[in-house]
Every structure is written in structure tokens, then in C-alpha cells.
C-alpha positions as CSV (number, residue, x, y, z in Angstrom):
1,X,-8.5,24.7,51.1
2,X,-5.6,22.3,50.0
3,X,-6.8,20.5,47.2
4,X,-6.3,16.6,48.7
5,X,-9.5,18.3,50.8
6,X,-11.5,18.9,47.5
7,X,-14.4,16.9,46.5
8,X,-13.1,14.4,44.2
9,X,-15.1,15.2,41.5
10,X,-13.4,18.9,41.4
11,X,-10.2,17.2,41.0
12,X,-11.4,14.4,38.8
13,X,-13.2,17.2,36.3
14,X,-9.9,18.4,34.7
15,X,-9.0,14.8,34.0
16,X,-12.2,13.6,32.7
17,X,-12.1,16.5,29.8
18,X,-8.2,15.7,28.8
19,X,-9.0,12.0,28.4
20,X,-12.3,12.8,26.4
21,X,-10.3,14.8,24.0
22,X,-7.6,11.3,24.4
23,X,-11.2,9.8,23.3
24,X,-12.5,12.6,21.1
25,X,-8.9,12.4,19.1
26,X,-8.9,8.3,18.9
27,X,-12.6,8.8,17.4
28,X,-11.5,11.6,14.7
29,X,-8.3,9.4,13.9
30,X,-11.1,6.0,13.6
31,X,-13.3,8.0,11.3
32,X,-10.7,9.9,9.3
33,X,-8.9,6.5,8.9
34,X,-11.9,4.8,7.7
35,X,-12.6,7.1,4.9
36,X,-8.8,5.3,3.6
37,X,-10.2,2.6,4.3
38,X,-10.8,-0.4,7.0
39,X,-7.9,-2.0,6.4
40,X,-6.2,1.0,7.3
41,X,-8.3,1.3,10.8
42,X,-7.7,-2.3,11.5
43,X,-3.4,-1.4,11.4
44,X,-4.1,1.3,13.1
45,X,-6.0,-0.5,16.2
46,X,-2.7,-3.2,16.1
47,X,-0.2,-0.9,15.6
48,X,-1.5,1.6,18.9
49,X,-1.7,-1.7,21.0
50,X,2.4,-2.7,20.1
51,X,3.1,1.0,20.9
52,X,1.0,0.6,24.3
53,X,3.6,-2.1,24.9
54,X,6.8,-0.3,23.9
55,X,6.8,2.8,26.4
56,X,6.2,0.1,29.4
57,X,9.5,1.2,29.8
58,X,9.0,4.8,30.6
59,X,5.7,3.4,33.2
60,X,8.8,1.9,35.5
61,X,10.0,5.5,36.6
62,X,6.8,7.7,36.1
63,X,4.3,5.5,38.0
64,X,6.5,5.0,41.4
65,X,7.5,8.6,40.3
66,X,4.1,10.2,40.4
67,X,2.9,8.3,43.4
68,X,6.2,9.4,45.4
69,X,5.9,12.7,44.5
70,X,2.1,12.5,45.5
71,X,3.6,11.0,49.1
72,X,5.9,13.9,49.7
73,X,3.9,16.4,48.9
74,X,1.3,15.0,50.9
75,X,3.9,14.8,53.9
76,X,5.1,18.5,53.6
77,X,8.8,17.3,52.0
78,X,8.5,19.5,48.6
79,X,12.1,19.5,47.8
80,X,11.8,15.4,47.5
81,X,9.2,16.1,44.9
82,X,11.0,18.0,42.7
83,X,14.1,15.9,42.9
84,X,12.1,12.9,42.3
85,X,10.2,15.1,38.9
86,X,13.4,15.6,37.7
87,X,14.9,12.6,37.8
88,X,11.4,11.1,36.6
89,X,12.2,13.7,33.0
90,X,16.1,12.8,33.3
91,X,15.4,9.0,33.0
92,X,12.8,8.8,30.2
93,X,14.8,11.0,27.7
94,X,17.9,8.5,26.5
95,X,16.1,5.0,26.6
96,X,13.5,6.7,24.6
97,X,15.6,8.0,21.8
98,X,17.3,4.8,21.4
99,X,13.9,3.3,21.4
100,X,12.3,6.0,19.1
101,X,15.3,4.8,16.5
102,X,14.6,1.0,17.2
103,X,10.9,1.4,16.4
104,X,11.9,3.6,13.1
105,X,14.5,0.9,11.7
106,X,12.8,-2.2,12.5
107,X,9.3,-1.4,11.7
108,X,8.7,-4.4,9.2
109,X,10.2,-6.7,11.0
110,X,7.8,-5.8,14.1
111,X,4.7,-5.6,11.8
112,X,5.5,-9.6,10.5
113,X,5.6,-10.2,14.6
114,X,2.5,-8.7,14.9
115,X,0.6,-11.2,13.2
116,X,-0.8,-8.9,10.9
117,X,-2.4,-10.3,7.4
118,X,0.0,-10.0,4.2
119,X,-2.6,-7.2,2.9
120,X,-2.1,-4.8,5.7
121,X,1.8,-4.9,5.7
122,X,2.5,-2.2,3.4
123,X,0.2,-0.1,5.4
124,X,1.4,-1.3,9.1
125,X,5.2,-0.8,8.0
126,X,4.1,3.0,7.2
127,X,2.5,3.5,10.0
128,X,4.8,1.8,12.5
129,X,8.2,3.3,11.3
130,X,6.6,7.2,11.8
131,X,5.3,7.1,14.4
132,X,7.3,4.7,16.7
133,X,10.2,7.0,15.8
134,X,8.0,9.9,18.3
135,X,8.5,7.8,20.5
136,X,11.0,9.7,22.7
137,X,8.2,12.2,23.0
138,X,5.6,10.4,23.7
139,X,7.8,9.0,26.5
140,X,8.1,12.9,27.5
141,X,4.6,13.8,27.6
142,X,3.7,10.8,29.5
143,X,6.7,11.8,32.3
144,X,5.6,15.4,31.9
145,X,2.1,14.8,32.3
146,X,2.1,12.7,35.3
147,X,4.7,14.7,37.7
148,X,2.3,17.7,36.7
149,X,-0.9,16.1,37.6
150,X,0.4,14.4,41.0
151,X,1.7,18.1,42.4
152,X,-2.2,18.5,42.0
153,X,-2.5,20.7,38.9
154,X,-5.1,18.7,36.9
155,X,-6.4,21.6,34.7
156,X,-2.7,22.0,33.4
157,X,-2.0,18.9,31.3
158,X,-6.0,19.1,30.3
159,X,-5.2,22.6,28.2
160,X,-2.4,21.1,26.8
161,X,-4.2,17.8,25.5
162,X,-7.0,20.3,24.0
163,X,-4.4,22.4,22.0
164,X,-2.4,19.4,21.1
165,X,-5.5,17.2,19.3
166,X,-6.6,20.3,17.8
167,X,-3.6,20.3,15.8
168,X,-3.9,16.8,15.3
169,X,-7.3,17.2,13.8
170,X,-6.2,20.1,11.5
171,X,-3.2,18.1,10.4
172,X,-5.1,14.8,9.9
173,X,-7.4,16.7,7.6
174,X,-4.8,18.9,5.8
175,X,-2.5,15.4,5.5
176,X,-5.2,12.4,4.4
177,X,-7.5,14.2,2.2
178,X,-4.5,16.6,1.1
179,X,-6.4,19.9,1.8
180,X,-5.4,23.4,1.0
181,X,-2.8,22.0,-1.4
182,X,-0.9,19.7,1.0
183,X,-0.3,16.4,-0.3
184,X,-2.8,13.8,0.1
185,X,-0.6,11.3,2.1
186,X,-3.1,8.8,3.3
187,X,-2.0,6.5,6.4
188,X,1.5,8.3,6.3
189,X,-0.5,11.4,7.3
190,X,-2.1,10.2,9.9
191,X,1.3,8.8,11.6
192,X,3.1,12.4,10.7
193,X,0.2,14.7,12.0
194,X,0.4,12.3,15.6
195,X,4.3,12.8,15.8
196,X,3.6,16.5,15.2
197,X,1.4,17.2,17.4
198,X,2.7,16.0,20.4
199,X,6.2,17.1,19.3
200,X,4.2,20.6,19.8
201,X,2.8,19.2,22.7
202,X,6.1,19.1,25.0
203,X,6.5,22.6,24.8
204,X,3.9,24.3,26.8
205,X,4.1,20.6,29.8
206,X,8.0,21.7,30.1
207,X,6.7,25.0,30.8
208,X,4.1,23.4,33.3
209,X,6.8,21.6,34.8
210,X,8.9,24.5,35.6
211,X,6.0,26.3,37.7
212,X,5.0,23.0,39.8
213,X,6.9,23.9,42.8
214,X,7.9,26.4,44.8
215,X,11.1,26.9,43.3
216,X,10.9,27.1,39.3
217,X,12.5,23.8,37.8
218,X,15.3,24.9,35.9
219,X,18.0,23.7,33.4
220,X,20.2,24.1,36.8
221,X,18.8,21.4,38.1
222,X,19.9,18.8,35.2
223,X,22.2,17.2,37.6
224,X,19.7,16.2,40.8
225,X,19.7,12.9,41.9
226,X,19.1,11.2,45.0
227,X,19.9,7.3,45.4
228,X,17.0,6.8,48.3
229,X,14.3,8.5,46.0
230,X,15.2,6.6,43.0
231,X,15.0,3.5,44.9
232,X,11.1,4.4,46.2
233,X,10.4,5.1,42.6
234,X,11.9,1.9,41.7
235,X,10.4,-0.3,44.4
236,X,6.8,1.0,43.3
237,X,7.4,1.8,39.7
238,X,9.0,-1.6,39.0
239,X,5.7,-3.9,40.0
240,X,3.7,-1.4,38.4
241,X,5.5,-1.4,35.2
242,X,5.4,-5.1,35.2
243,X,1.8,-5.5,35.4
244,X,1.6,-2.7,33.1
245,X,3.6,-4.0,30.8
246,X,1.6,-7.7,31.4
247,X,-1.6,-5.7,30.5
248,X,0.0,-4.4,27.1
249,X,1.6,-7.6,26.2
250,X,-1.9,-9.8,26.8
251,X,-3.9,-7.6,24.4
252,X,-1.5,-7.8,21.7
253,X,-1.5,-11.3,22.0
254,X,-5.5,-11.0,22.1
255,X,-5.2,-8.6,19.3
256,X,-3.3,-11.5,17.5
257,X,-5.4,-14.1,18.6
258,X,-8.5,-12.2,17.1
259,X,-6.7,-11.4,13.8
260,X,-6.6,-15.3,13.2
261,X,-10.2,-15.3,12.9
262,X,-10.2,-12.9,10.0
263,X,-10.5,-9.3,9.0
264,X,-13.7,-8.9,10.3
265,X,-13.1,-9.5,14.2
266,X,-10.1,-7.6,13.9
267,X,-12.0,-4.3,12.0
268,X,-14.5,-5.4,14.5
269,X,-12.4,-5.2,17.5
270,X,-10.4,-2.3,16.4
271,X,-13.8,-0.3,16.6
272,X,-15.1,-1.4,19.6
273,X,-11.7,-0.5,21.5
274,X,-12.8,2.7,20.5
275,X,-16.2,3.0,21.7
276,X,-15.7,1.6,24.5
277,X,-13.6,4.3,25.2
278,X,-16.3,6.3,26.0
279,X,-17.8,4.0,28.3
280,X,-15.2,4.2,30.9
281,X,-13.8,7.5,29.9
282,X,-15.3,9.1,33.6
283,X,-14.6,6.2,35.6
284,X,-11.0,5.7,35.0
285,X,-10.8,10.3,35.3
286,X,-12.0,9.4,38.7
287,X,-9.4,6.4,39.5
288,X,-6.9,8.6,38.4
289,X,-7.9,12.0,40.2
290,X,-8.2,9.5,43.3
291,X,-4.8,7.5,43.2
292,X,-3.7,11.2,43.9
293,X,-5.8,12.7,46.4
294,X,-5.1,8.9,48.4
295,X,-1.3,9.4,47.9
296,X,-1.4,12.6,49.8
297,X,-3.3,11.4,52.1
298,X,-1.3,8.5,52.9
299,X,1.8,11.1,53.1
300,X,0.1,13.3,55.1
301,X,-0.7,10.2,57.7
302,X,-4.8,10.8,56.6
303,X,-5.5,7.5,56.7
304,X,-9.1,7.3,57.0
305,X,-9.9,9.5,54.7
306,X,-7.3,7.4,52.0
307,X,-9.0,4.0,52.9
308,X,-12.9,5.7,52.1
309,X,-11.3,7.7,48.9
310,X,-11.4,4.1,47.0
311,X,-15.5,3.4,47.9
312,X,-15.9,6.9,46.7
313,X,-14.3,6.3,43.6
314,X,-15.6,3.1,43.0
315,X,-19.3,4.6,43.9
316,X,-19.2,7.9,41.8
317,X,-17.7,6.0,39.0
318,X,-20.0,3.2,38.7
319,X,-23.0,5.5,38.1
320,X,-21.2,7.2,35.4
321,X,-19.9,4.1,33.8
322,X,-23.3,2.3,33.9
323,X,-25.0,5.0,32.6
324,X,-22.7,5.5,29.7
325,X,-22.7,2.4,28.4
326,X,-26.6,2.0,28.4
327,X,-26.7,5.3,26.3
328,X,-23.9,3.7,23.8
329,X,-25.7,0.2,23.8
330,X,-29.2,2.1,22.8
331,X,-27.2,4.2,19.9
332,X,-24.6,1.3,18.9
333,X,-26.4,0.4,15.6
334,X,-26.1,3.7,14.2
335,X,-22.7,4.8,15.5
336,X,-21.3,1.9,13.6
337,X,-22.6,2.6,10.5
338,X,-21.8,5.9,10.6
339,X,-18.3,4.5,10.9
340,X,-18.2,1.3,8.4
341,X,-20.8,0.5,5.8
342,X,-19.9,-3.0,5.9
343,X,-23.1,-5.2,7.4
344,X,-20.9,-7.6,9.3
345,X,-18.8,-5.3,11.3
346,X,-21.7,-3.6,12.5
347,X,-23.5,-7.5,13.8
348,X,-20.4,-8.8,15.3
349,X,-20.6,-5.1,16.8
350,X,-23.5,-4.8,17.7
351,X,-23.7,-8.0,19.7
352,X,-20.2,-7.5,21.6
353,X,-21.2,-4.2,22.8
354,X,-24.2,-5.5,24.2
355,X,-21.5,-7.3,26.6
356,X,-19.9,-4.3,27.7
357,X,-23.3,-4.1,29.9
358,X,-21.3,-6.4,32.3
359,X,-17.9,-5.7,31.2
360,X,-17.6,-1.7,31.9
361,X,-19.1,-1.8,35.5
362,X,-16.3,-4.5,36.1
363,X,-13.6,-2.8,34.9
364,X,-14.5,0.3,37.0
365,X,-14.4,-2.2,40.1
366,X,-10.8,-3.2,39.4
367,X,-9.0,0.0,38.3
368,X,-11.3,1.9,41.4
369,X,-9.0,-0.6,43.8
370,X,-5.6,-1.0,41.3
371,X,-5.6,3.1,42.1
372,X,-6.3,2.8,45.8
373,X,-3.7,0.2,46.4
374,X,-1.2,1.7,43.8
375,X,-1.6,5.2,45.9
376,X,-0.5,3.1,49.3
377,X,2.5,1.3,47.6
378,X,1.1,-2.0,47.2
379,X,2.2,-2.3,43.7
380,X,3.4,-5.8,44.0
381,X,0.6,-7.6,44.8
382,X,-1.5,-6.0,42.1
383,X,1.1,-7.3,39.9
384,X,1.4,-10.4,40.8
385,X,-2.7,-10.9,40.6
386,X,-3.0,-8.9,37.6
387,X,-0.3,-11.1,35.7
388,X,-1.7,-14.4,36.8
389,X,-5.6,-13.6,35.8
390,X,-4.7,-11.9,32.6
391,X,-2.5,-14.6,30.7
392,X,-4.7,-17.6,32.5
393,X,-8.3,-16.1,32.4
394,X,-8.2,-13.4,29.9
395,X,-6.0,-14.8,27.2
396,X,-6.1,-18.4,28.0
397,X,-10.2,-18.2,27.5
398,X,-9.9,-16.2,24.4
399,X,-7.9,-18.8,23.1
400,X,-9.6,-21.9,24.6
401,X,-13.5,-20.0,23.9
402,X,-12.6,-18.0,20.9
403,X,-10.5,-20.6,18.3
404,X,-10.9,-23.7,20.4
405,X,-14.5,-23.5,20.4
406,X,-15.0,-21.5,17.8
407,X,-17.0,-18.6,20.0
408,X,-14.9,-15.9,17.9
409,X,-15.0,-12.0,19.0
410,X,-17.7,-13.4,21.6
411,X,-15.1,-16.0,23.4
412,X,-12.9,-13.3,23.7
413,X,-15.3,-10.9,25.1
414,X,-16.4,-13.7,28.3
415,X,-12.6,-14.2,29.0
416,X,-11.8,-10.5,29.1
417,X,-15.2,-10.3,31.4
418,X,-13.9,-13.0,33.7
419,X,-10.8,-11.6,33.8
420,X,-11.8,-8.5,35.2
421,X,-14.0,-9.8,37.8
422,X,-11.1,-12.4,39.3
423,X,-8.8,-9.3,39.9
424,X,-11.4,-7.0,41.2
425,X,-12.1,-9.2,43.7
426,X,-8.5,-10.1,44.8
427,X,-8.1,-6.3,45.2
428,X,-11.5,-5.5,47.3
429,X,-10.8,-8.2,49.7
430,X,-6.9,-6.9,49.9
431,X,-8.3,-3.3,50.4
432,X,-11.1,-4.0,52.6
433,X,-8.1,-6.1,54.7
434,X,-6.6,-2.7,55.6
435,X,-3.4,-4.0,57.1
436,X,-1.4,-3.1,54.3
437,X,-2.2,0.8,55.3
438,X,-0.1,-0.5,58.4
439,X,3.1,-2.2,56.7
440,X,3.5,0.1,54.0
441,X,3.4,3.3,56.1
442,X,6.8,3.5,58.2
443,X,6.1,7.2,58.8
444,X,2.8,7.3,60.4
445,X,2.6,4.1,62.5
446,X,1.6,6.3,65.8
447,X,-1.6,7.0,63.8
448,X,-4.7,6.0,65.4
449,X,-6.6,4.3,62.9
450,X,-10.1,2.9,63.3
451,X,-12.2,2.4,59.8
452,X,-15.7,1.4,59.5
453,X,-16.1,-1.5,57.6
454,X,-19.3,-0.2,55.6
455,X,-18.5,1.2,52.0
């Protein structure tokens, strides 16, 4: 059975386990960091959200990349696959050295940007120099991962997550606490055992990479380009990037917005972007493992079956998502002070998570249809909602309810809440439009194509 035929959940599975180790490794990190302290965890929750911002770069060529690739494959033209993978590897390696060396040299002067209180600079400039100057790789593994998973091979980059935060758990351990006679390095461990590991990482995606197609991918084929194929991962990648890149940029600004209202919201914050984690950690496997299958089938001319992947996504992950945040809600008091011992980060917790009730299920509505119409092309109009609702709704509120009037953490939890729900519904009504399956299509337009409007 070709696997765009597969039930999503058998493609989604694979992804759901790589991003709960993703999950599993930014809980070990929290807790690991917290026993240095919570100042540390605080520049660590920052510092992860400027880094967020700085590979938006790399998200220009692997997002169009890994939905053309998707296309093509889907449409029987392997050879424009792996040209596009290769170029896709080609074009993240230079800009992400010279960014890797950016990041390393200018690490205080980014940390003063940042907002971030005079007590946490020390730490932040530490933290910021090591592991920004990984960049380059984590620029790889993102590249890597992505042409890997769109050829369909799911279980491939989840193996390599599971070996790779092993070793970042060992080396966390060995490098804050100074274990087994390694020096106790603190923060600076932390940053050193993440650039390690996914240094390590690289290794066995290259060798993924190589056995995606066909023919093997080989250091032969250093020199492929194609001018049309670069220009299909640019027309989807750039829009996608962009709004990407929006995303990044808007919760930095958030993250700066909350660090004016004191230590606490920020440790507070920095916690709950963790848990909440969990929450969604299912329903954004399945928006993933769908983009895919609905790329195919949009290659293949499948439109049908492409236009009711996105309710089946949006269905299958809403259960999920609903029932993982009642079961974190119910256990929120003691996961918190299991993580902080300090009585005010676990109230200001305690109540925001309480929002996530409304806040997860909405989320799962936006990124089930940001796939969907991602996997069709139709990057540009997600971008150009997405921009417009985050810096007007979701930052705009946070300032307006959180300082303004003085709502704090809360203010910026109803913004981010109203954000979601503005661009969720821009993107149901464009999906549940259909037309765009028609414009976007050039290759299939002899399709017949009759859709039931029922989800």
C-alpha cells in the first residue's frame, strides 16, 4: 500500500514519539536547569525563543522544499525530489555558518536586545554565545529532517531524535552536576551538551538522506541545481518563512513584554511554554504527518481525499489535544512544584494553565488548516493573515491587557487566545472555499472534483 494511502495515525505515530522526546528533552533541560537555578530557566526560556527567530532563515528553503518534494513524489517525478533535497542541504550550509559565527561573537550585545534583567546577563551571554554558534547544525538537522520525513520515512528522523536527547541527557548530567569527574559547568553545560548532541545528530540524518530515493544521494551530486525547482521552493518557502518568521519575532516581543512585569511572569512563562508542550505535542504530530500525506495527494491529482485529510486532522487531533490538557490541568499543582519551590510561580501557574482549556483546542484548529493549506501551496495567504492577527491581536492585546491594564501573564494569555481563534477562522472559511485546490493545481485541472461540504 503506498503510504499517502495509510491511516494517518500510522504515519502520524513516528512523529508524535520524535517530538515527545523534542518535549521529553525540553522537560529534562527545565528541570536540570532549575536545580542551577530559576534564573537560569528563565534565560534559557528567552534565549530558545531568539534562536526560534534566527534559523527563520533556513524555514525559507526547507518549508517550500519539503512540500515540493512531497508534490513530486506524489506526482511520480522522483528525480525532482532529489534535486530539490539537495539543493534544500546545499542552501542551509553557508548562511548558517556565517550565522553560527554571528550568534557566537555578538552574543551580549543580542542578550541587552533581548530585554533581559541586568541579573540574568552573565548567564544569557553564556548561554547565547554556545549555543548560537551550533547553529549551522541545527540549520542541518532541520533541512535533514524535513526532506527525510516528506519522502514519507517518518520512523527515520524519530530514531535519530531518541539517540540524539539521550546523549543530551547523559551530557546534561555529566556537565551541570559535574558527574564522574567532569567539571561541574552549570549553564555552560547545558549549552555545550545541546551543541553536542546534535553535532552527533547529523551523522546518522546524512545517512538517512542518502537512502531516501531510489538512487543513493551522493557527494556526486554536490553540484545539482535546477532554476524552476528553486523558484517553487522559493514561491512557497518565502511566505512561509515570513509568517514563520512573524510567529518567532511576536513571541520574543511577548517574551519581552512579559519580562517587564518581573521575574516571576517571565519564570512563570518560561515553565508554562514547557508544559504546554505536552498539550499539543499529538495534535501538531498529526498536522505534520498530514501536510504530507495532502502534498502527495495534491501531486498525485487526489484531490478529494487532500481536501477531507485537513477535517481528519483537525478531528483526530482535537480529541487528543482536549484530553491532554484536562489531564495536565488536573495534575498542574503538583508538576509545578515539582519543578519550582517558589509559591508564586506555581499561582500565576496554576491559573494560566487553567486557560489552556480554551487555548490548546484553538491552536489545534489553526495549525490543522495552516498544514492543509501549506500542503496545496497557499502559503501566502496564511502569511498574510497570520502576520496581521499576531502583531494586532496577539501582541497588541498583551500589551494593551497585560501593562496597559495591568492583567499581567493573564492579558497575555486572552490576546494569545484571540489570536488563535481570528486565524483559525480565516483559514477554515479559505479551506472550506475550495477554489484554491483549482488555482494552485496547473497539473490536474482535468480532475473531476466534487467535495461534500460536511466535515
Amino acid at each position: 500500500m503506498p503510504w499517502n494511502n495509510k491511516p494517518l495515525w500510522m504515519l502520524a505515530w513516528p512523529i508524535m514519539i520524535e517530538m515527545f522526546l523534542q518535549f521529553a528533552i525540553g522537560i529534562a533541560d527545565t528541570l536540570m536547569v532549575s536545580r542551577i537555578s530559576d534564573h537560569a530557566v528563565a534565560v534559557v526560556g528567552i534565549s530558545n525563543q531568539f534562536f526560534m527567530s534566527a534559523i527563520v532563515l533556513f524555514m525559507l528553503i526547507t518549508s517550500g522544499a519539503g512540500i515540493v518534494i512531497a508534490q513530486h513524489i506524489g506526482a511520480k517525478r522522483e528525480n525532482e525530489a532529489r534535486t530539490a533535497a539537495v539543493m534544500a542541504v546545499q542552501l542551509t550550509l553557508v548562511p548558517g555558518a556565517i550565522l553560527s559565527v554571528a550568534l557566537y561573537m555578538g552574543a551580549g550585545r543580542i542578550a541587552a536586545w533581548l530585554q533581559i534583567p541586568a541579573e540574568l546577563l552573565a548567564l544569557a551571554n553564556t548561554y547565547i554565545s554556545v549555543v548560537g554558534s551550533g547553529t549551522v547544525l541545527t540549520a542541518l538537522m532541520l533541512a535533514l529532517s524535513t526532506i527525510i520525513r516528506n519522502t514519507g520515512n517518518t520512523k527515520g528522523p524519530m530514531v535519530v531524535a531518541l539517540g540524539m536527547n539521550a546523549v543530551h541527557v547523559v551530557l546534561n548530567y555529566l556537565f551541570i552536576f559535574g558527574a564522574l569527574g567532569f567539571p561541574e559547568w552549570g549553564l555552560y553545560g547545558v549549552a555545550l551538551s545541546t551543541v553536542i548532541s546534535r553535532g552527533l545528530a547529523i551523522v546518522p540524518l546524512l545517512y538517512l538522506l542518502r537512502r531516501s530515493f531510489a538512487k543513493p544521494v551522493g557527494w556526486g551530486d554536490a553540484g545539482l541545481f535546477s532554476g524552476p525547482l528553486l523558484k517553487e521552493m522559493l514561491r512557497i518557502g518565502w511566505p512561509a518563512s515570513l509568517n514563520g518568521a512573524s510567529w518567532t519575532f511576536s513571541q520574543m516581543t511577548i517574551f519581552a513584554l512579559i519580562a517587564t512585569m518581573g521575574a516571576v511572569a517571565l519564570t512563570t512563562r518560561t515553565y508554562m511554554n514547557t508544559l504546554e508542550s505536552f498539550c499539543f505535542l499529538c495534535g501538531m504530530a498529526l498536522s505534520m504527518a498530514a501536510q504530507i500525506r495532502i502534498a502527495q495527494q495534491y501531486g498525485a491529482g487526489r484531490l478529494e481525499d487532500a481536501y477531507r485529510g485537513a477535517w481528519e486532522a483537525l478531528r483526530s487531533g482535537l480529541c487528543v489535544v482536549v484530553v491532554n490538557t484536562i489531564l495536565l490541568v488536573i495534575l498542574c499543582g503538583p508538576i509545578l512544584r515539582f519543578f519550582t519551590g517558589d509559591r508564586q510561580v506555581v499561582a500565576l501557574g496554576t491559573t494560566v494553565l487553567l486557560m489552556n482549556v480554551l487555548l490548546q483546542p484553538a491552536k489545534m484548529f489553526s495549525n490543522a488548516f495552516i498544514s492543509a493549506l501549506s500542503a496545496i501551496g497557499d502559503t501566502r495567504f496564511i502569511a498574510a493573515v497570520g502576520i496581521s492577527s499576531m502583531w494586532t491581536v496577539s501582541v497588541g492585546l498583551t500589551f494593551f491587557l497585560g501593562m496597559e491594564l495591568g492583567w499581567g501573564l493573564i492579558g497575555a494569555y486572552i490576546a494569545m487566545l484571540l489570536d488563535e481563534i481570528v486565524r483559525s477562522t480565516c483559514y477554515i472559511t479559505r479551506w472550506r472555499s475550495k477554489r484554491r485546490l483549482w488555482q494552485l493545481n496547473g497539473s490536474v485541472k482535468t480532475v473531476h472534483f466534487s467535495l461534500d461540504r460536511r466535515i
